[in-house]
N, C-alpha and C positions, 0 to 999 in steps of 0.2 A: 938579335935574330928575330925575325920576320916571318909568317906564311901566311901565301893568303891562298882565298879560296873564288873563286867567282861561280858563279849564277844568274840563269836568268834570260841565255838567249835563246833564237829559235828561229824557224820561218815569221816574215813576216809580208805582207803585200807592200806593196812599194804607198806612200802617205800612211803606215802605218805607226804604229810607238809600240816601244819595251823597255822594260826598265833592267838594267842589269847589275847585280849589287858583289858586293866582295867584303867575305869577313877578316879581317886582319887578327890576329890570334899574337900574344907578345905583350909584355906591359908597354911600350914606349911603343904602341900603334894608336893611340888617341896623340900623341905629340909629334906625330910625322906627318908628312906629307903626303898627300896621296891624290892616286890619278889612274888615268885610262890611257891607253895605247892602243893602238889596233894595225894588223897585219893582213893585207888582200892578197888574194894569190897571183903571186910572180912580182910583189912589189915590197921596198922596206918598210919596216912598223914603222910607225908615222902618230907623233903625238896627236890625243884628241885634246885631253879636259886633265885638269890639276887644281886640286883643293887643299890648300895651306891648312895648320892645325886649329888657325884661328879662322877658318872659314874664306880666306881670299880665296877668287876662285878664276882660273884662265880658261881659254880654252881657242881650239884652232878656229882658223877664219872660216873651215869648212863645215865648220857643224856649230857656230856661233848663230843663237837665234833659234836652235831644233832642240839641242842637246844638254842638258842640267845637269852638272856633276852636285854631293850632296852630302854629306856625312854625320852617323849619327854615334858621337864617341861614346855615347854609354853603351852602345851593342857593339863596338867596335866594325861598325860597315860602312864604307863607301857605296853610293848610288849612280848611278850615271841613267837618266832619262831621255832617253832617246824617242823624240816626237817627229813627224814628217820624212820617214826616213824614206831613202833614197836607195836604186839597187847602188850606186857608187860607194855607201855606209858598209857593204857586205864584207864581212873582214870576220878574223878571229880576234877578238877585243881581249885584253889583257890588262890586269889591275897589278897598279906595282904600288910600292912604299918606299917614301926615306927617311929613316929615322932624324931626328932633331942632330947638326954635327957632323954629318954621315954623306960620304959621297958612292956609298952604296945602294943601290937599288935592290928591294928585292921584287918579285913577280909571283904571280899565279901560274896558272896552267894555262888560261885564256879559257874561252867560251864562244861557239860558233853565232854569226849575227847574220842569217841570210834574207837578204831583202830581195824577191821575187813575185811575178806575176803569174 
């Protein structure tokens, strides 16, 4: 069992950065997996960024070069830094987890990311 929590978004101007973090709560959330997702309105959640337990780290073509997933297992958070953002970034951002073995995801609530002039 899994929960996370995110934080961290807002308005922001278009070239702007936020950083947005999610506490993972559960002993086996330092050996999971974990990442960012994000949902625009009228369009499907759409992978951003994924951070293996050993720190590998992916992420989409569209926000490669802006955006730094980041994790720090002693406080149990994931980071996603989001620099140069774009209004196309505007989405509801969602952190999930998957445990070590597990083809379960679990998710947060998400957190609004509005990028406006």
């Amino acid at each position: 069992q899994m929960q996370l929590v995110e934080s961290g978004g807002g308005l922001v101007l278009p070239g702007g950065s936020l950083r947005l973090s999610c506490v993972a709560s559960g002993s086996i959330a330092s050996r999971s997996a974990m990442g960012w997702s994000r949902q625009a309105p009228g369009k499907q959640r759409e992978f951003v960024a994924r951070i293996g337990s050993l720190g590998t780290t992916n992420y989409a073509d569209s926000v490669k070069g802006r955006f730094t997933i980041s994790r720090d297992n002693a406080k149990n958070t994931v980071y996603l830094q989001m620099n140069s953002l774009e209004i196309e970034d505007t989405a509801v951002y969602y952190c999930w987890g998957r445990p070590p073995y597990s083809t379960k995801d679990y998710w947060g609530q998400g957190t609004q990311v509005t990028v406006s002039s």
